[in-house]
Backbone bond lengths (Angstrom), bond angles and torsions (degrees), N, CA, C in turn:
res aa  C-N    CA-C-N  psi(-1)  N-CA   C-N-CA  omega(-1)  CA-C   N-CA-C  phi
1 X - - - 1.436 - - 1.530 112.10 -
2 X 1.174 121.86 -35.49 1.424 109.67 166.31 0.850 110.01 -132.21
3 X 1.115 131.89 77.02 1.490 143.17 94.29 1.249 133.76 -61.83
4 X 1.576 113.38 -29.20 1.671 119.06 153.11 1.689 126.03 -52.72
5 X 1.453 109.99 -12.99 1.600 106.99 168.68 1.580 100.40 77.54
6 X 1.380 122.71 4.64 1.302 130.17 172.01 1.352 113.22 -78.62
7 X 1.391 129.81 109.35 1.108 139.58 -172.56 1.906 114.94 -68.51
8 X 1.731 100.12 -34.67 1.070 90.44 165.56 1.615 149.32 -76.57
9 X 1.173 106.00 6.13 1.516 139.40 -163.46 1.340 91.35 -93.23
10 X 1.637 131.73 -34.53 1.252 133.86 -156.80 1.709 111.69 -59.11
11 X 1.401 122.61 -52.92 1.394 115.35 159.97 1.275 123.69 -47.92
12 X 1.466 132.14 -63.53 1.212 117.86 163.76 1.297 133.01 -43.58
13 X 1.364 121.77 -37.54 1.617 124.07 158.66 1.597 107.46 -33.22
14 X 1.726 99.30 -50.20 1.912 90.64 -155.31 1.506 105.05 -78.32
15 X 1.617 117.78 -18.14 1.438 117.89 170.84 1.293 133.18 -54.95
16 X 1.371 92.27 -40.75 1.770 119.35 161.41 1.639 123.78 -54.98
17 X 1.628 94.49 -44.17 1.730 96.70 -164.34 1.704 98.37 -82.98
18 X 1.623 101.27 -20.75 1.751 98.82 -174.79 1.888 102.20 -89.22
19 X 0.916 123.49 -1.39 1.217 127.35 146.52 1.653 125.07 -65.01
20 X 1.191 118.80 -56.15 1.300 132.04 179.71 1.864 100.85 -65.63
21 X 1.145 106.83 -40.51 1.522 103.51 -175.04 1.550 113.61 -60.77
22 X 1.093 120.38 0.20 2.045 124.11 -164.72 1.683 82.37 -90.60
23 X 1.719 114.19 -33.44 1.789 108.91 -155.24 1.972 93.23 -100.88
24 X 1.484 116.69 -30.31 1.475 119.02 -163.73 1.305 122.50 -140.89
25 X 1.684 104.48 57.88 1.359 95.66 -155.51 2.093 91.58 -100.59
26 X 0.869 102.03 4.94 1.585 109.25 164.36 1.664 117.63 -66.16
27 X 1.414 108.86 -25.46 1.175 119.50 -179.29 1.350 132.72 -50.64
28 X 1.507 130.75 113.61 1.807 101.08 177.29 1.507 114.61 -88.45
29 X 1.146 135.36 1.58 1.197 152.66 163.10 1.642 114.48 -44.92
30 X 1.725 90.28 -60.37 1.967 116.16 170.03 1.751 104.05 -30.85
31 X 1.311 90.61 -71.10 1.195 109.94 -157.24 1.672 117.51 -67.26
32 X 1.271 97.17 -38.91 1.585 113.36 170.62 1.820 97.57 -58.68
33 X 1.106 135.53 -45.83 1.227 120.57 -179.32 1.715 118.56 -77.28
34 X 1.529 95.97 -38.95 1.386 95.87 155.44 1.443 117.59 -18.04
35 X 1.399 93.31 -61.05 1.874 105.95 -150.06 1.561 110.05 -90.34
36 X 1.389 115.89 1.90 1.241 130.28 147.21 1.598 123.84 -84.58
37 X 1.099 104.98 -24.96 2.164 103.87 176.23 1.665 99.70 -86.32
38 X 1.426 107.65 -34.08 1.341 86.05 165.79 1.443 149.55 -77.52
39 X 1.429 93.46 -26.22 1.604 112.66 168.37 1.730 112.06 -61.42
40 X 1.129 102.20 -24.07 1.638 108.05 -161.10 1.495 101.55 -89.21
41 X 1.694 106.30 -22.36 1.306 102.17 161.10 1.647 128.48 -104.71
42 X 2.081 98.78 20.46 1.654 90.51 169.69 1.303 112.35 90.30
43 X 1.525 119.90 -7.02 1.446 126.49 167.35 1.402 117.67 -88.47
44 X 1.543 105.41 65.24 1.230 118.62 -172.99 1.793 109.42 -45.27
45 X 1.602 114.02 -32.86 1.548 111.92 -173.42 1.745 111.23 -62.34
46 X 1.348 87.87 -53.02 1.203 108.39 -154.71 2.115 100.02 -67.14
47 X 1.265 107.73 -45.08 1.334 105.28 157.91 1.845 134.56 -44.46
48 X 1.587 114.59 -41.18 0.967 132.11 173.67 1.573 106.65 -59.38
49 X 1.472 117.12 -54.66 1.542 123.70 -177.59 1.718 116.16 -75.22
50 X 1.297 103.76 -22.63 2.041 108.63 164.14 1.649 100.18 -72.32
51 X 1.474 114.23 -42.37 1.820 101.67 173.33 1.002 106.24 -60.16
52 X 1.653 136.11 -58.03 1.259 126.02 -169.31 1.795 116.42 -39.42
53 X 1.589 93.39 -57.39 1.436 104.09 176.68 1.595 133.79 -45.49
54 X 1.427 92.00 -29.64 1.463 105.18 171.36 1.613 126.40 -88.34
55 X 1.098 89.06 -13.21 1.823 116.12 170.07 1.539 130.32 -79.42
56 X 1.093 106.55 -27.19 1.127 145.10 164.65 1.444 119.10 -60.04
57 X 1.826 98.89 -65.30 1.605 114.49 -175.88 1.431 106.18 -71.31
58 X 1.634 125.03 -18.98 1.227 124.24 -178.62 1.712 118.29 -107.58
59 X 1.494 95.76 17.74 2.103 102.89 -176.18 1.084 134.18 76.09
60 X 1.142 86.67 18.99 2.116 109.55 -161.66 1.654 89.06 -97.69
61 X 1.437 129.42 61.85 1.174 108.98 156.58 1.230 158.29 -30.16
62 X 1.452 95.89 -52.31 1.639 133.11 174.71 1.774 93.67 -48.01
63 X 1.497 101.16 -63.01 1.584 96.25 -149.77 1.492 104.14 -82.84
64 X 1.287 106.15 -1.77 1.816 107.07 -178.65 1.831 92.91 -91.45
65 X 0.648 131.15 -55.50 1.246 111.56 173.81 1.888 131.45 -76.62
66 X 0.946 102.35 -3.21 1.937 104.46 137.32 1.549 129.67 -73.30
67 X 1.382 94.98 -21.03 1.850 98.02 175.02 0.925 94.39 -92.22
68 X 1.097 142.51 -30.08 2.152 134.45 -162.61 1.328 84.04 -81.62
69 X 1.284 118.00 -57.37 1.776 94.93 -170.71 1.269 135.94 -86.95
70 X 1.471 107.60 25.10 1.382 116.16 -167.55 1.755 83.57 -112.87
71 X 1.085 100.91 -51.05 1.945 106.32 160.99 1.015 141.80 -50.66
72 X 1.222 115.33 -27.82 1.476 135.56 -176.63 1.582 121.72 -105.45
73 X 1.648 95.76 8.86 1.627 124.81 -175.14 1.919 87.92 -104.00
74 X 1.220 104.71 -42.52 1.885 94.76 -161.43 1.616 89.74 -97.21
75 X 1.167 133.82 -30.55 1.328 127.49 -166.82 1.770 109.89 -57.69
76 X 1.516 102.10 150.31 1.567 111.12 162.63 1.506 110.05 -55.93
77 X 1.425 111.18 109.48 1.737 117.24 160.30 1.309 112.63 -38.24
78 X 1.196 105.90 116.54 1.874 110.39 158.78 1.856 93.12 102.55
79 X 1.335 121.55 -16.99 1.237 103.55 176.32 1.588 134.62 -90.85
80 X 1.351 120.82 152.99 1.328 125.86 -159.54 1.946 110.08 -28.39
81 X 1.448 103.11 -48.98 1.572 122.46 -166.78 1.783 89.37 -56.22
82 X 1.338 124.55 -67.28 1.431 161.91 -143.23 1.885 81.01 -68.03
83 X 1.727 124.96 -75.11 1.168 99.33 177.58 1.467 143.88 -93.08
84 X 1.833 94.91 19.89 1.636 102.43 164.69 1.383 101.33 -68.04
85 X 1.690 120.88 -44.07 1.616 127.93 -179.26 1.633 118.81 -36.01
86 X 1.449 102.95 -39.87 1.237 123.88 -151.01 1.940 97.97 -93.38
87 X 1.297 96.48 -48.22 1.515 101.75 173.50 1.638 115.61 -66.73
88 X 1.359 119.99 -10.36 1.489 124.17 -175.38 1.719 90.12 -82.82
89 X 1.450 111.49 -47.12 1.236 109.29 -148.97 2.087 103.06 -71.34
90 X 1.616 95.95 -36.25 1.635 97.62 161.97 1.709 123.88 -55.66
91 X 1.248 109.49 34.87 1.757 93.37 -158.11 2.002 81.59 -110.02
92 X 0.915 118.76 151.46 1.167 116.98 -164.96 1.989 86.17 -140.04
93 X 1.880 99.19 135.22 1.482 95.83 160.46 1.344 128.76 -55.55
94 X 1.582 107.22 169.88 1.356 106.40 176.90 0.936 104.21 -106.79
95 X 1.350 101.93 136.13 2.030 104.06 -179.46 1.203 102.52 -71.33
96 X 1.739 97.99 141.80 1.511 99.40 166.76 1.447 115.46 -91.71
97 X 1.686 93.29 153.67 1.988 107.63 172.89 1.148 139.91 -68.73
Protein backbone atom coordinates (compact mmCIF):
# COMPACT_ATOMS: atom_id res chain seq x y z
CA UNK A 1 0.00 0.00 0.00
CA UNK A 2 2.60 2.48 0.16
CA UNK A 3 4.54 2.01 -2.20
CA UNK A 4 1.90 3.63 -4.46
CA UNK A 5 2.89 7.14 -2.85
CA UNK A 6 -0.88 7.26 -2.09
CA UNK A 7 -1.28 9.12 0.93
CA UNK A 8 -4.59 7.82 1.38
CA UNK A 9 -3.72 4.21 1.83
CA UNK A 10 -1.51 5.51 4.73
CA UNK A 11 -4.06 4.55 7.59
CA UNK A 12 -4.82 1.42 6.20
CA UNK A 13 -1.12 0.66 5.75
CA UNK A 14 -0.74 1.28 9.64
CA UNK A 15 -3.82 -1.12 10.34
CA UNK A 16 -2.11 -3.68 8.44
CA UNK A 17 1.46 -3.17 9.80
CA UNK A 18 -0.17 -3.10 13.52
CA UNK A 19 -1.63 -6.32 12.64
CA UNK A 20 1.54 -7.88 11.40
CA UNK A 21 3.33 -6.48 14.51
CA UNK A 22 1.32 -9.15 17.15
CA UNK A 23 3.39 -12.03 14.64
CA UNK A 24 6.87 -9.64 13.74
CA UNK A 25 7.35 -7.09 15.84
CA UNK A 26 11.19 -8.04 16.09
CA UNK A 27 11.34 -6.92 12.65
CA UNK A 28 13.31 -3.76 11.43
CA UNK A 29 11.67 -3.86 8.18
CA UNK A 30 8.05 -3.50 10.43
CA UNK A 31 9.09 -0.64 11.74
CA UNK A 32 10.92 0.99 8.89
CA UNK A 33 7.50 0.95 7.18
CA UNK A 34 5.93 1.94 10.18
CA UNK A 35 7.99 5.02 9.95
CA UNK A 36 7.02 5.59 6.47
CA UNK A 37 2.89 5.46 7.03
CA UNK A 38 3.57 7.75 9.50
CA UNK A 39 5.57 10.27 7.85
CA UNK A 40 3.20 10.09 4.92
CA UNK A 41 0.71 11.08 7.30
CA UNK A 42 2.86 14.12 8.83
CA UNK A 43 3.51 12.34 12.12
CA UNK A 44 6.79 13.52 12.03
CA UNK A 45 7.16 12.13 16.01
CA UNK A 46 5.82 9.16 15.68
CA UNK A 47 7.93 8.40 12.43
CA UNK A 48 11.21 9.45 14.12
CA UNK A 49 10.47 6.79 17.09
CA UNK A 50 9.45 3.71 14.30
CA UNK A 51 13.23 4.72 12.96
CA UNK A 52 14.50 4.51 16.27
CA UNK A 53 12.70 1.19 16.60
CA UNK A 54 14.04 -0.08 13.59
CA UNK A 55 17.49 0.97 14.59
CA UNK A 56 17.48 -0.69 17.36
CA UNK A 57 16.24 -4.09 15.75
CA UNK A 58 19.23 -3.66 13.38
CA UNK A 59 22.24 -2.53 16.26
CA UNK A 60 22.30 0.82 15.15
CA UNK A 61 22.36 2.22 18.57
CA UNK A 62 23.80 5.46 17.83
CA UNK A 63 21.06 6.20 15.33
CA UNK A 64 18.15 4.77 17.45
CA UNK A 65 18.77 7.01 19.97
CA UNK A 66 18.91 10.26 17.78
CA UNK A 67 15.40 9.32 16.64
CA UNK A 68 14.06 8.77 20.30
CA UNK A 69 15.27 12.07 21.02
CA UNK A 70 14.36 13.89 18.22
CA UNK A 71 10.82 12.11 19.08
CA UNK A 72 10.67 12.38 22.40
CA UNK A 73 11.28 16.29 21.91
CA UNK A 74 7.71 16.62 19.87
CA UNK A 75 5.91 13.79 21.65
CA UNK A 76 3.11 14.26 24.47
CA UNK A 77 5.10 14.07 27.94
CA UNK A 78 4.11 11.13 29.95
CA UNK A 79 2.64 9.38 26.91
CA UNK A 80 3.04 5.73 25.96
CA UNK A 81 4.96 6.86 22.39
CA UNK A 82 6.94 9.74 24.61
CA UNK A 83 8.23 6.92 27.17
CA UNK A 84 9.04 4.18 24.65
CA UNK A 85 11.35 7.42 23.32
CA UNK A 86 12.65 7.83 26.62
CA UNK A 87 13.27 4.09 27.36
CA UNK A 88 15.28 3.81 23.91
CA UNK A 89 17.31 6.64 25.00
CA UNK A 90 18.11 4.63 28.58
CA UNK A 91 19.48 1.68 26.57
CA UNK A 92 23.07 1.64 27.37
CA UNK A 93 25.84 -0.59 25.28
CA UNK A 94 27.00 -3.75 26.23
CA UNK A 95 30.37 -3.82 27.29
CA UNK A 96 32.42 -5.94 25.55
CA UNK A 97 34.48 -9.10 27.15
Amino acid sequence: MLATGDKKLAKPALEQLRVAQRRENRSPQLHLEFARAYASLGNIPRADLATAEAAIRSGDLKLAQLKASQAKRKLKRGSTAWRRADDILNIRPRKKK
